[in-house]
Residue frames as a rotation matrix with the C-alpha (Angstrom) as fourth column:
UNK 1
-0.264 0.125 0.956 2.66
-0.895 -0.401 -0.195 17.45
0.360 -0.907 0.218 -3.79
UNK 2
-0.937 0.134 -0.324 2.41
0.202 0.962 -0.186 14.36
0.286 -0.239 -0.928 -1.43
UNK 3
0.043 0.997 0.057 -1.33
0.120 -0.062 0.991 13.74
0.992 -0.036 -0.123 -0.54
UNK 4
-0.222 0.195 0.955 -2.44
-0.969 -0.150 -0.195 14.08
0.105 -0.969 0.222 3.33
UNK 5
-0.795 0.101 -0.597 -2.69
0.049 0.993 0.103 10.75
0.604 0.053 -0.795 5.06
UNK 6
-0.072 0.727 0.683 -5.00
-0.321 -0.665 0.674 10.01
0.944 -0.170 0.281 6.92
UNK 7
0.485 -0.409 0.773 -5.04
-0.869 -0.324 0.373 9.64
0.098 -0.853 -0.512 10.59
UNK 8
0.868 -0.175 0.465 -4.91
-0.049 0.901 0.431 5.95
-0.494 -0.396 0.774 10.86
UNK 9
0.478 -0.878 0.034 -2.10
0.501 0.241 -0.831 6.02
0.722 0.414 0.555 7.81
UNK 10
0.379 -0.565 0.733 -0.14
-0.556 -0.772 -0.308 8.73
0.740 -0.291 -0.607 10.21
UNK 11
0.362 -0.117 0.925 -0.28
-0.932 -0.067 0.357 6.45
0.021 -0.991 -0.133 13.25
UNK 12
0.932 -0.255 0.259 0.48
0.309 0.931 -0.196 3.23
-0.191 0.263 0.946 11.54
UNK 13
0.218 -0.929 0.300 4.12
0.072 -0.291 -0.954 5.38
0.973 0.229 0.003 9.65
UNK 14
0.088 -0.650 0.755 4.74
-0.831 -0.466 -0.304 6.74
0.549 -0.601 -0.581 13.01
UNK 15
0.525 -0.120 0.843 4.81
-0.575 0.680 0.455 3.04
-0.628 -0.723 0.288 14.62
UNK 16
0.816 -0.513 0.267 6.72
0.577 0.703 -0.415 1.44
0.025 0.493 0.870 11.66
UNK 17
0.368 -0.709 0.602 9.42
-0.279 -0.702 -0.656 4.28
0.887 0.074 -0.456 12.02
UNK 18
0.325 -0.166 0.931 9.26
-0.933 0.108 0.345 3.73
-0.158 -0.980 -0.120 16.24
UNK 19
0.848 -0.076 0.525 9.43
0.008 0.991 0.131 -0.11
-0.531 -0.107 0.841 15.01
UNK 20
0.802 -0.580 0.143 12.09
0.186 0.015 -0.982 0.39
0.568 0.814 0.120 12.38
UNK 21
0.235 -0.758 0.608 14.40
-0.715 -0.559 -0.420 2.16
0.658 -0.336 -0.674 15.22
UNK 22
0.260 -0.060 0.964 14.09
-0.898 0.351 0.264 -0.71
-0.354 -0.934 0.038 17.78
UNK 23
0.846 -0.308 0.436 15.17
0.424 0.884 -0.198 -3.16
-0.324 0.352 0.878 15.60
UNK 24
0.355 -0.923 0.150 18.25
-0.013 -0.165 -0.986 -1.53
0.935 0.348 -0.071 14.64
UNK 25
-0.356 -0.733 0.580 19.44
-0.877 0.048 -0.477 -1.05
0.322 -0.679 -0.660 17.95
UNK 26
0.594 -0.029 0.804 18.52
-0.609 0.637 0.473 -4.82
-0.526 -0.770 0.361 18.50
UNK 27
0.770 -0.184 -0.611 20.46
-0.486 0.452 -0.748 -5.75
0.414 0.873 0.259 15.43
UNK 28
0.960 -0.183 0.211 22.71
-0.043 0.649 0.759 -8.80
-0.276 -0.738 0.615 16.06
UNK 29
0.503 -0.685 -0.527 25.19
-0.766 -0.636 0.095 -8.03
-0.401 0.356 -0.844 13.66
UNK 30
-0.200 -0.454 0.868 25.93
0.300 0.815 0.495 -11.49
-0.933 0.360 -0.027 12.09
UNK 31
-0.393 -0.255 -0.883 27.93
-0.760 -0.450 0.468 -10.95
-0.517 0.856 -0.017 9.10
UNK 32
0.853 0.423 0.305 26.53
-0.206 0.810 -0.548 -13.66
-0.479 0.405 0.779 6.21
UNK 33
-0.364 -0.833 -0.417 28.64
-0.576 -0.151 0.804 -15.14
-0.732 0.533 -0.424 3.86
UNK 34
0.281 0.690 -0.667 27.55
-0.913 -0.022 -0.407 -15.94
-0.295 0.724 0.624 0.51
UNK 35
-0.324 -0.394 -0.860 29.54
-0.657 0.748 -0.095 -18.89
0.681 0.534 -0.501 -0.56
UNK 36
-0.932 0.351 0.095 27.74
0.244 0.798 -0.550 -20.76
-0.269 -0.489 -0.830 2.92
UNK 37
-0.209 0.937 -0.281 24.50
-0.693 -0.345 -0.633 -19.36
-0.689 0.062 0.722 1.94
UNK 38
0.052 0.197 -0.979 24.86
-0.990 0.140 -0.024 -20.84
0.132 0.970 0.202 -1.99
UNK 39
-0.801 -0.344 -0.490 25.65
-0.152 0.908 -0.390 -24.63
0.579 -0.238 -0.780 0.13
UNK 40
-0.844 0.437 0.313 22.69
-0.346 0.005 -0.938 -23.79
-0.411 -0.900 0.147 2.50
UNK 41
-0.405 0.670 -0.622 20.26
-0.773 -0.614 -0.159 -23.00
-0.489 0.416 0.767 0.01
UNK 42
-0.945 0.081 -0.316 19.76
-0.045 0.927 0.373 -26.62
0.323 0.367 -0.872 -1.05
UNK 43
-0.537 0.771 -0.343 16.51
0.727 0.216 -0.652 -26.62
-0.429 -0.599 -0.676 1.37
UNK 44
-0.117 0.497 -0.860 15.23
-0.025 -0.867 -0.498 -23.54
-0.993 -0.037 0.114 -0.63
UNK 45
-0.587 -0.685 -0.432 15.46
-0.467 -0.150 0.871 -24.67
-0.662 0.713 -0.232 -4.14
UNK 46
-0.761 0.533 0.369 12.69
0.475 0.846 -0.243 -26.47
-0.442 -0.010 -0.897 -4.54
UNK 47
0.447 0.828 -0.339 10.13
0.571 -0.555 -0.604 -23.69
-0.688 0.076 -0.721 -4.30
UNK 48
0.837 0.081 -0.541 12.40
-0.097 -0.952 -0.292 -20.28
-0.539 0.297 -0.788 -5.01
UNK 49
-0.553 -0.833 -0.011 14.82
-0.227 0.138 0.964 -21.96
-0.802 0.535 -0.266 -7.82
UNK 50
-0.606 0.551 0.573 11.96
0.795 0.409 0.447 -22.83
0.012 0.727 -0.687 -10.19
UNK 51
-0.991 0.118 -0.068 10.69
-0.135 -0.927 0.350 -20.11
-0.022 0.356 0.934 -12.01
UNK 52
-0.585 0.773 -0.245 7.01
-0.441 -0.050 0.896 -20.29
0.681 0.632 0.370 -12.02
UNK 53
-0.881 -0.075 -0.467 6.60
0.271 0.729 -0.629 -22.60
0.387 -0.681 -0.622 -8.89
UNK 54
0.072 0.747 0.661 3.11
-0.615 -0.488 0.619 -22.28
0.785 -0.451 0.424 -7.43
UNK 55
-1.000 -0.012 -0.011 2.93
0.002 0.560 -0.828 -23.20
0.016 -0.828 -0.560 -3.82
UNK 56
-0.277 0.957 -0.087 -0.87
0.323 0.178 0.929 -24.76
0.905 0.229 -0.359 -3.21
UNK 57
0.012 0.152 -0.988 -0.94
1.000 -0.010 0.010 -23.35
-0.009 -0.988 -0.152 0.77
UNK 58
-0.427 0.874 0.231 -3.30
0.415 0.417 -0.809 -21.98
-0.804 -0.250 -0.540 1.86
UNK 59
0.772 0.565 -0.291 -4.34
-0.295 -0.087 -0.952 -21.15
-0.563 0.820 0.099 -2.08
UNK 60
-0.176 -0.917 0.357 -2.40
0.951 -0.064 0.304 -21.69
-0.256 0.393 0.883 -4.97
UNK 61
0.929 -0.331 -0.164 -0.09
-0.296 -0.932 0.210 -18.90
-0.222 -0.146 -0.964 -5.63
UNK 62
0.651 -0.741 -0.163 3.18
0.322 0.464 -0.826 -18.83
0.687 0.486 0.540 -7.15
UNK 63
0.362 -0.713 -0.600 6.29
0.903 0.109 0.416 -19.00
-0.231 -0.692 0.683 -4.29
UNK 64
0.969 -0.160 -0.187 7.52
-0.236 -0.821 -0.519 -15.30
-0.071 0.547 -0.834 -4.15
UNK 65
0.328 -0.822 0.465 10.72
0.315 -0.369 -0.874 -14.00
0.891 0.433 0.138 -5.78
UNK 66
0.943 -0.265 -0.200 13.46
0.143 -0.219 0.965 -13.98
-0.300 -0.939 -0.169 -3.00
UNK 67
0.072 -0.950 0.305 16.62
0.981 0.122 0.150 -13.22
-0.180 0.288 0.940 -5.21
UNK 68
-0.139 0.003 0.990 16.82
0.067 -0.998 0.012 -9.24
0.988 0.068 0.138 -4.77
UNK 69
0.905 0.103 0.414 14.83
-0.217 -0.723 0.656 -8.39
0.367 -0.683 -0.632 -1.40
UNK 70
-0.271 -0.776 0.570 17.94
-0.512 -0.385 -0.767 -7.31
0.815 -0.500 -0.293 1.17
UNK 71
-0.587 -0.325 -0.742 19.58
0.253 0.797 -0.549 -9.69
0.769 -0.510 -0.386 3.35
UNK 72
-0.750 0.654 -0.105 17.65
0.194 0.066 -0.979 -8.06
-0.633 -0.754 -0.176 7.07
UNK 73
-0.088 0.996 0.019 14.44
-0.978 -0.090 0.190 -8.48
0.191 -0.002 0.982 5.26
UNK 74
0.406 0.542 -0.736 14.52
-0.475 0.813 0.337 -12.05
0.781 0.213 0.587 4.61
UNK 75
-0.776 -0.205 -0.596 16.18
0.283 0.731 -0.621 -12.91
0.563 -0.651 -0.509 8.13
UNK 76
-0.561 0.819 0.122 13.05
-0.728 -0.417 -0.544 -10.69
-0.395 -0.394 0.830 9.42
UNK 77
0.271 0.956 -0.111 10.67
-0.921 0.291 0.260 -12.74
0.281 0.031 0.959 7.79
UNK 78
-0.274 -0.229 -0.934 12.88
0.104 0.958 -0.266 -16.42
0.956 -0.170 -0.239 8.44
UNK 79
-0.984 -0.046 -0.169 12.86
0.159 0.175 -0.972 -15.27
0.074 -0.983 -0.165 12.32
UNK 80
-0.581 0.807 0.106 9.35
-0.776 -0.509 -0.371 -14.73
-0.246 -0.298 0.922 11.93
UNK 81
0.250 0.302 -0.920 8.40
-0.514 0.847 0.139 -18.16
0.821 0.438 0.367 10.57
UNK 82
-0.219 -0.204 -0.954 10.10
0.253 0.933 -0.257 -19.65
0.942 -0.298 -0.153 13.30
UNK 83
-0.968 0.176 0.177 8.78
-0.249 -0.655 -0.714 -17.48
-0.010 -0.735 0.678 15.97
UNK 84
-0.467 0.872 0.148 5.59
0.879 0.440 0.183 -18.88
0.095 0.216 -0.972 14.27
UNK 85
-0.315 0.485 -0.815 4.25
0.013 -0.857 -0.515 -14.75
-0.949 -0.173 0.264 13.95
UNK 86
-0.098 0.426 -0.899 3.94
-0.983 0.098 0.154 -16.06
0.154 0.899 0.409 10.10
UNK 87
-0.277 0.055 0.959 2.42
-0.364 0.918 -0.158 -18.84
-0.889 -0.393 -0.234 10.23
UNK 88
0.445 0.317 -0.838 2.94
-0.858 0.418 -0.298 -21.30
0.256 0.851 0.458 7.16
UNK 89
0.752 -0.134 0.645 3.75
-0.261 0.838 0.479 -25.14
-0.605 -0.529 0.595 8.25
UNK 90
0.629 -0.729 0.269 6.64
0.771 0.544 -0.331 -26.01
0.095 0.416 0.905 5.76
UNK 91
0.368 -0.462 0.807 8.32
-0.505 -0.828 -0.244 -22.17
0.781 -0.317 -0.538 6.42
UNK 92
0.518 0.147 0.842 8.20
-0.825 -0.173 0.538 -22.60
0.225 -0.974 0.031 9.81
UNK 93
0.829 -0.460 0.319 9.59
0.166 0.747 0.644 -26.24
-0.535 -0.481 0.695 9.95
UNK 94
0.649 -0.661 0.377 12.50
0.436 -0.083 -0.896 -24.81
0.624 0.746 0.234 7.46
UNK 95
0.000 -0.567 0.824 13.43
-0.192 -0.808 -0.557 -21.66
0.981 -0.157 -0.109 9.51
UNK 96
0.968 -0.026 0.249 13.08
-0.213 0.437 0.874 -24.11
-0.132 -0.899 0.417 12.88
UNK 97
0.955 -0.256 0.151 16.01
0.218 0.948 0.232 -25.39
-0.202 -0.189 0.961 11.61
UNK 98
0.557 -0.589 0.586 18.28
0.411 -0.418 -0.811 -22.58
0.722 0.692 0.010 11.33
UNK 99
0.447 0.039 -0.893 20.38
0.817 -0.424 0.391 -20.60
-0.363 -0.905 -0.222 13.35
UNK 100
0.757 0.457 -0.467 21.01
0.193 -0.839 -0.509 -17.26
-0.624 0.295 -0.724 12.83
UNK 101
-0.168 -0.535 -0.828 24.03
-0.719 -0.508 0.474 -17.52
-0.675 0.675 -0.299 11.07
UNK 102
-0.610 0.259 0.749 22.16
0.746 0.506 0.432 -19.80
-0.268 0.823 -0.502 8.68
UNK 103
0.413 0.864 0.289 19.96
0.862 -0.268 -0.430 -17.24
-0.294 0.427 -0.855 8.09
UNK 104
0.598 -0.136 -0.790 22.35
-0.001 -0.986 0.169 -14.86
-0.801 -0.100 -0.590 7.55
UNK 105
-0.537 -0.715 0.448 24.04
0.086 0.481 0.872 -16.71
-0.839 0.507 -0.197 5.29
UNK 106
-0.270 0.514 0.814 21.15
0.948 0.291 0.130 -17.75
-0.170 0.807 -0.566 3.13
UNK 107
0.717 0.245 -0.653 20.21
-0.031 -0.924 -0.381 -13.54
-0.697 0.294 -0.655 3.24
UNK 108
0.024 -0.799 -0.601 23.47
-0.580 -0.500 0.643 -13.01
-0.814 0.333 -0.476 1.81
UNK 109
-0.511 -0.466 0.723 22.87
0.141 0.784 0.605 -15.21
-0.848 0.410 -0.335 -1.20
UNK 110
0.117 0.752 0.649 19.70
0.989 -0.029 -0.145 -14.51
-0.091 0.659 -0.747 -2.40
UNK 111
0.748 0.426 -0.508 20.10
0.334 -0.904 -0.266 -10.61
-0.573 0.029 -0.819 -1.69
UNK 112
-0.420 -0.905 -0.073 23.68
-0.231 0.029 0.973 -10.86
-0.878 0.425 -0.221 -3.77
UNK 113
-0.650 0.208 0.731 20.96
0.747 0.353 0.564 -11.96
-0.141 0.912 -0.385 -7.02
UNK 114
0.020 0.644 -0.765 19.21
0.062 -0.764 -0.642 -8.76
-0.998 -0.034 -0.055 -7.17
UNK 115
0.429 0.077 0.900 18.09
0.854 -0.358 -0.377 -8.03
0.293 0.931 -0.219 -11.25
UNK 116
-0.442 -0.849 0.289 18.62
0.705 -0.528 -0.473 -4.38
0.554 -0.006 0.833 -12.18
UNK 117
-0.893 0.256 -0.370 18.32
0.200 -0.512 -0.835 -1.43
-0.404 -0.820 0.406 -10.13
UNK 118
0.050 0.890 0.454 14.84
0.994 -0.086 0.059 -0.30
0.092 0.448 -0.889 -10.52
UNK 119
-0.258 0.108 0.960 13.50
0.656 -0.709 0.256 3.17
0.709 0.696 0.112 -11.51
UNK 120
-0.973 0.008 -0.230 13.73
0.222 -0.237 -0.946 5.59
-0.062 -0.971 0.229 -8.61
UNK 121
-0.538 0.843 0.014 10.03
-0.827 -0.525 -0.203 6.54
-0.164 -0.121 0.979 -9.66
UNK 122
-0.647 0.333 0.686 7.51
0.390 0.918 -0.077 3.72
-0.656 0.217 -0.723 -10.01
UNK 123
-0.857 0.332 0.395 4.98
0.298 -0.306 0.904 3.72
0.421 0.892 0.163 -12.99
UNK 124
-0.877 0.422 0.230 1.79
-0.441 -0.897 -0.035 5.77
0.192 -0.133 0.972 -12.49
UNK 125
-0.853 0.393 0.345 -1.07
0.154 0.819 -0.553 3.85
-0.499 -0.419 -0.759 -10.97
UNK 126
-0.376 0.740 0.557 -4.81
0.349 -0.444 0.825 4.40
0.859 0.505 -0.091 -11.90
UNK 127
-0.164 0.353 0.921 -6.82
-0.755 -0.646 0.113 6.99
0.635 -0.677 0.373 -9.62
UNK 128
0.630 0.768 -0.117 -8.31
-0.470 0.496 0.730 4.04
0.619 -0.405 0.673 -8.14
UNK 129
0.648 -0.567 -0.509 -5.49
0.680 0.732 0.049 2.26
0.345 -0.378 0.860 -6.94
UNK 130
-0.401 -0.854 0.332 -3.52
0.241 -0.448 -0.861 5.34
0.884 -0.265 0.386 -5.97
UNK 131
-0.185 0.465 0.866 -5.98
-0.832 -0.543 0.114 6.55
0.523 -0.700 0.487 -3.52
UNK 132
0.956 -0.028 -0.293 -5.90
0.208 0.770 0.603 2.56
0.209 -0.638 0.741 -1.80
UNK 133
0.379 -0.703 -0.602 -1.94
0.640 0.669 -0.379 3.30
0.669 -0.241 0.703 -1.64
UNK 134
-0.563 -0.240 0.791 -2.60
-0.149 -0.912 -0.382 6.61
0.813 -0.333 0.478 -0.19
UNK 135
0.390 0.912 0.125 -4.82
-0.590 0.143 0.794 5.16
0.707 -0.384 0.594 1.97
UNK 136
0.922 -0.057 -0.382 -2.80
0.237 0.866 0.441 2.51
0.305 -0.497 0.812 3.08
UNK 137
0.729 -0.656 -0.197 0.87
-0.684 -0.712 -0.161 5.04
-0.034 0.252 -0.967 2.78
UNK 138
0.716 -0.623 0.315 2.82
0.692 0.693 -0.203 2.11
-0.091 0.363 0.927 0.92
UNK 139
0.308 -0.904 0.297 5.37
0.275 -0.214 -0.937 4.39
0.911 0.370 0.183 -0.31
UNK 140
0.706 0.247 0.663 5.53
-0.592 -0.309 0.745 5.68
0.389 -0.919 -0.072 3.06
UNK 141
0.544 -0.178 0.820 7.30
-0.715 0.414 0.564 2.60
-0.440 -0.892 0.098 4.26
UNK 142
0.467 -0.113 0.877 8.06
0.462 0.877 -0.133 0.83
-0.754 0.467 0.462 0.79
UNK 143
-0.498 -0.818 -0.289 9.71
0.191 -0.428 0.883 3.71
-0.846 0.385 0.369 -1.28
UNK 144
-0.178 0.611 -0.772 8.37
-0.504 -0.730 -0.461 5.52
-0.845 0.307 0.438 -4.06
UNK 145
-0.006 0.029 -1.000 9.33
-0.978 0.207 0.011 2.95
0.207 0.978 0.027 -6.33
UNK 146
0.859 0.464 0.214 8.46
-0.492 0.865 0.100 -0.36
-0.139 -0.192 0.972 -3.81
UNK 147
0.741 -0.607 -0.288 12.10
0.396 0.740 -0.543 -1.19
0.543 0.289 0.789 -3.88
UNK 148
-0.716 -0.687 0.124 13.77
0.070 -0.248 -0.966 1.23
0.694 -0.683 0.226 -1.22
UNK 149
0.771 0.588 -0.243 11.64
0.391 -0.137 0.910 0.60
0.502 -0.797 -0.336 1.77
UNK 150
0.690 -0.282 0.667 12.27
-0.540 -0.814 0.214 3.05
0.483 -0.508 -0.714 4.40
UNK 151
0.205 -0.640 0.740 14.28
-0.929 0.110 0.352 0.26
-0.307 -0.760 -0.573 6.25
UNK 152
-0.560 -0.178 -0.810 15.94
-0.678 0.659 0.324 -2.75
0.476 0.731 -0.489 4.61
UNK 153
-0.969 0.135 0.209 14.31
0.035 0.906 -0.422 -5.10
-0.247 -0.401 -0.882 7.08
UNK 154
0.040 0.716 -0.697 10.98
-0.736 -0.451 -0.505 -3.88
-0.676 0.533 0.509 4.93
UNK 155
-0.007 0.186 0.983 10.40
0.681 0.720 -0.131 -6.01
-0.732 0.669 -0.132 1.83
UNK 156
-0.744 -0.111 -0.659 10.69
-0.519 -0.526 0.674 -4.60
-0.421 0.843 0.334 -1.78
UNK 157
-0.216 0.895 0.391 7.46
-0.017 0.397 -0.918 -5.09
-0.976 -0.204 -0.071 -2.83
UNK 158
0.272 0.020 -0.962 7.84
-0.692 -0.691 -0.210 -3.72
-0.669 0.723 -0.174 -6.80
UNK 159
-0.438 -0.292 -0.850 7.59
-0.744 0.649 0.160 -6.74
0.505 0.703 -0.502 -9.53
UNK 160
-0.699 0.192 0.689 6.59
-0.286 0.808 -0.515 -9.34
-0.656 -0.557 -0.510 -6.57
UNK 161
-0.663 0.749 0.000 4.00
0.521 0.462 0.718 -12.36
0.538 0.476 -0.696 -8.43
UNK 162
-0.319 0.824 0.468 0.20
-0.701 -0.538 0.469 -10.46
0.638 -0.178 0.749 -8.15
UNK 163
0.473 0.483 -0.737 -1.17
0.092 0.805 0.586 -14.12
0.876 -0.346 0.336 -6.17
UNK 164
0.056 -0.729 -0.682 1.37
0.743 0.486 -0.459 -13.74
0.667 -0.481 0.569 -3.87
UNK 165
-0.976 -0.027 0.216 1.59
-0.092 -0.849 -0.521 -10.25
0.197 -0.528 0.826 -2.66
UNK 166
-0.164 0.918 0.361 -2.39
-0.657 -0.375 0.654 -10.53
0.736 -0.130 0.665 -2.50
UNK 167
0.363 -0.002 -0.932 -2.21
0.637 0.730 0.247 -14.42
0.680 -0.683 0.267 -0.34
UNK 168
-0.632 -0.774 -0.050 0.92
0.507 -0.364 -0.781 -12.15
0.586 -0.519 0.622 1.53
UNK 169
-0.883 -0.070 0.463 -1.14
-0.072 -0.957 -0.280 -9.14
0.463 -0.281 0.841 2.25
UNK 170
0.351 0.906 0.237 -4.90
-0.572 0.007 0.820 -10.44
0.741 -0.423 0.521 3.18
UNK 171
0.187 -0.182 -0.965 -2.89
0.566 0.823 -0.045 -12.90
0.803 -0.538 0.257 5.93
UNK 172
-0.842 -0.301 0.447 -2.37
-0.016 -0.815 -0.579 -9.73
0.539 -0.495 0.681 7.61
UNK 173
-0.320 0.811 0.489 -6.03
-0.824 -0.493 0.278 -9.69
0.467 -0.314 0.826 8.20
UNK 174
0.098 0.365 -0.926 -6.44
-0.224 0.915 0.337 -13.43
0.970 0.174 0.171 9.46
UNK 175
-0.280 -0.187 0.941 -6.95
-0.939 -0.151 -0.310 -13.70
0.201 -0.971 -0.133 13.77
UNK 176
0.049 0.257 0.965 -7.11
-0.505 0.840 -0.198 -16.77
-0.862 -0.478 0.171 15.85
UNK 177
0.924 -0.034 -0.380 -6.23
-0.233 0.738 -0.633 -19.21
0.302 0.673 0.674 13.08
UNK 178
0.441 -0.792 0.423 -2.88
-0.287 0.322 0.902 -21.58
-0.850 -0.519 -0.086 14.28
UNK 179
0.217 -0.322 0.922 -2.23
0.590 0.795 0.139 -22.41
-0.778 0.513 0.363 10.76
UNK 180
-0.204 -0.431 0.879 -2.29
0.900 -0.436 -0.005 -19.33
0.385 0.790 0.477 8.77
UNK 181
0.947 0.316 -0.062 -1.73
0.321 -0.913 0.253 -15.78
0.024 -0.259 -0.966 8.96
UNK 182
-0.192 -0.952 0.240 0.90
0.442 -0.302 -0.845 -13.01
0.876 -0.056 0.478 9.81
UNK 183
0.500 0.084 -0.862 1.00
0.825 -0.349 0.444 -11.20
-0.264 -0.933 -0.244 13.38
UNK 184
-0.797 -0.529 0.291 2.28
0.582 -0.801 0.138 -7.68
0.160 0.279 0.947 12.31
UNK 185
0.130 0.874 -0.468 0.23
0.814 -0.363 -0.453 -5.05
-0.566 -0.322 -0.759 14.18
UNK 186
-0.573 -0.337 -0.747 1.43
-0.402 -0.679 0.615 -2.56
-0.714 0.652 0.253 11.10
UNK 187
-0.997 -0.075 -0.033 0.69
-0.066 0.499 0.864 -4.75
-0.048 0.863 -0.502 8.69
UNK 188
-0.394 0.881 -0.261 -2.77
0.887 0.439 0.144 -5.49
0.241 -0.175 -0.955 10.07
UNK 189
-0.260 0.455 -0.851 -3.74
0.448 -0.724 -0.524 -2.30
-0.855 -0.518 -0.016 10.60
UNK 190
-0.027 0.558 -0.829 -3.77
-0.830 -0.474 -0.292 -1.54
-0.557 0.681 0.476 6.95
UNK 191
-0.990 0.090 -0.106 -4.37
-0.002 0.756 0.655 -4.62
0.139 0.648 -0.749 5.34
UNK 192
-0.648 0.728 -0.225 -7.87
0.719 0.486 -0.497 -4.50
-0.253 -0.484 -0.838 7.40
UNK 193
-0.320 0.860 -0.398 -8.95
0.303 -0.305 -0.903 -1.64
-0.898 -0.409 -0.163 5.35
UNK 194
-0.658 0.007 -0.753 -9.12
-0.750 0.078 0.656 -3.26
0.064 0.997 -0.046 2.14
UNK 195
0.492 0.738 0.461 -11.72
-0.713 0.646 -0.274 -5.44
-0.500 -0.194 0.844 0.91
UNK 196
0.238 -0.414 0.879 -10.25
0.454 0.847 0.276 -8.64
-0.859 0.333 0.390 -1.27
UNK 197
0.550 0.422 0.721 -10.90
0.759 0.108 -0.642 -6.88
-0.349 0.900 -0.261 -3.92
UNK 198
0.886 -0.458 -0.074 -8.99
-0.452 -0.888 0.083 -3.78
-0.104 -0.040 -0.994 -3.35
UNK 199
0.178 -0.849 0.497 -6.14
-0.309 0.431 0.848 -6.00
-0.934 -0.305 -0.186 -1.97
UNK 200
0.108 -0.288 0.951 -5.87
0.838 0.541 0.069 -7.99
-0.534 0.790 0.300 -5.58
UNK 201
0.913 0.234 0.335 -5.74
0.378 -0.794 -0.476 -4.25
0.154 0.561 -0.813 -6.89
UNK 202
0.703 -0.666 0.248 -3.31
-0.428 -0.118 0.896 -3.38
-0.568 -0.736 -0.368 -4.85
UNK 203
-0.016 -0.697 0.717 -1.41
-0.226 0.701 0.676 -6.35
-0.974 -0.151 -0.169 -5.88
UNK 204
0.589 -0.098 0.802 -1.80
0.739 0.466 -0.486 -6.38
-0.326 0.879 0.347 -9.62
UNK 205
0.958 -0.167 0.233 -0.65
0.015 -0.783 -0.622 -3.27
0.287 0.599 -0.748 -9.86
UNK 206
0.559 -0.823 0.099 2.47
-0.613 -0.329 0.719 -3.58
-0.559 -0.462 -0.688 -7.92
UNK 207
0.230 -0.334 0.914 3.51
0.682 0.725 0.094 -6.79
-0.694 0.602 0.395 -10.23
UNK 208
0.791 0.145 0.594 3.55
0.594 -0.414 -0.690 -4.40
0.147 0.899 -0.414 -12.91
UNK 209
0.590 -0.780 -0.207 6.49
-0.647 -0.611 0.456 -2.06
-0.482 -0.135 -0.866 -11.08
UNK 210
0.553 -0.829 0.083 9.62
-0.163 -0.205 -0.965 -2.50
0.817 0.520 -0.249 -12.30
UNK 211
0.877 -0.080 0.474 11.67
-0.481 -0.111 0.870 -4.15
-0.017 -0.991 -0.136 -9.51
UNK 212
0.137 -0.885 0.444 14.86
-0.954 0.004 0.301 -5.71
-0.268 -0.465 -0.844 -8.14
UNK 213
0.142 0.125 0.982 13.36
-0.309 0.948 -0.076 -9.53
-0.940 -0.293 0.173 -7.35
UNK 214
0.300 0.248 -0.921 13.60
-0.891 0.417 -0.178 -12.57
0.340 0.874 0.346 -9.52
UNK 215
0.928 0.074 0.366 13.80
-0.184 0.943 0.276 -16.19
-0.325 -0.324 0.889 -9.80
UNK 216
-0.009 -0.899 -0.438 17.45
-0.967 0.120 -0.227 -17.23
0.256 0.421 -0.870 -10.59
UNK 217
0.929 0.356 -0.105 17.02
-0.344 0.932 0.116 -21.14
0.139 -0.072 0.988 -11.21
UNK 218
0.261 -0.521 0.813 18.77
-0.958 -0.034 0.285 -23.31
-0.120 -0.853 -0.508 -9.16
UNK 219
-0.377 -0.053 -0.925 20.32
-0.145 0.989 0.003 -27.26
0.915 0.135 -0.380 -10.45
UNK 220
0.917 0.387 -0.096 19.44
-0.280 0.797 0.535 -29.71
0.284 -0.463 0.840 -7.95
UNK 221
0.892 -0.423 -0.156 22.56
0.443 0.888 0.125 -31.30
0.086 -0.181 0.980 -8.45
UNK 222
0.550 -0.723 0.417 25.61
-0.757 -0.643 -0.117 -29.66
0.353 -0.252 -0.901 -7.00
């Protein structure tokens, strides 16, 4: 039986659904193509071609895994960097410098390196940490197994580094700062009722799914 959410989780799903529909019918419909994506991607190799990479802004944290999530997630978050609604100063001066069919391209590249399919069920959490993702209805919006989010322009969240998803998710909670954060009144509505501590729960356990993502290392020299 699914648990009852609770109100705030109810009104947060029913605005990421309401949000999920208005972005499809603004979808722009640029097709990528992988073989300009794998020529683009030269500016992205640095960080997400080197397994392990930690990125030292604003903590260190290791650079997430972008070779799996689906192509309209990662032009959602590129057009958000340059919209400056995620604010991270080297993002932001990257995805300044795109246009959308660069960013459709580079989607199509990285989402064309997906690992294998993951388990339609994720592994069992402890009490403690289920009752934060019931709290917060992740699956709700990420998929039972944190790799079919209800809409692709969603992240797959299932395997992601633990530093990362926790840096990712407490930026939700970060106001009136010009240098870091995320604007996402979803996002921020449940990120803000975790404490750090919950959040690094949260986030150790989801490392531990079974997901899609990975690093797929990248020469330099082409």
């Amino acid at each position: 039986m699914t648990p009852l959410l609770n109100p705030l989780a109810r009104t947060l799903v029913a605005a990421a659904t309401l949000f999920v529909a208005a972005a499809s019918a603004q979808a722009q419909g640029v097709t990528g193509d992988v073989e300009a994506g794998h020529k683009k991607a030269e500016m992205c190799i640095g960080c997400h071609g080197i397994k392990g990479y930690q990125n030292s802004f604003p903590e260190i944290h290791k650079v997430p895994m972008i070779s799996g999530q689906s192509a309209p997630y990662i032009v959602s978050a590129l057009k958000a960097y340059q919209k400056g609604d995620r604010k991270h100063p080297s993002m932001r001066g990257i995805a300044g410098s795109l246009t959308e069919q660069d960013m459709a391209d580079l989607a199509a590249f990285y989402a064309g390196q997906a690992g294998p399919a993951a388990p339609e069920t994720a592994a069992t959490a402890s009490a403690d940490v289920a009752a934060l993702l019931t709290k917060g209805a992740c699956v709700s919006c990420h998929g039972a197994n944190f790799s079919k989010p209800i809409d692709p322009s969603y992240p797959k969240i299932g395997g992601q580094h633990p530093d990362y998803l926790f840096v990712a998710l407490k930026s939700y909670t970060v106001e009136g700062n010009h240098v870091i954060g995320r604007s996402n009144g979803i996002m921020a509505g449940i990120a803000k009722q975790y404490t750090p501590a919950e959040m690094r729960a949260i986030a150790k356990y989801l490392s531990t799914v079974k997901g899609e993502l990975q690093t797929v290392p990248q020469s330099r020299f082409r």
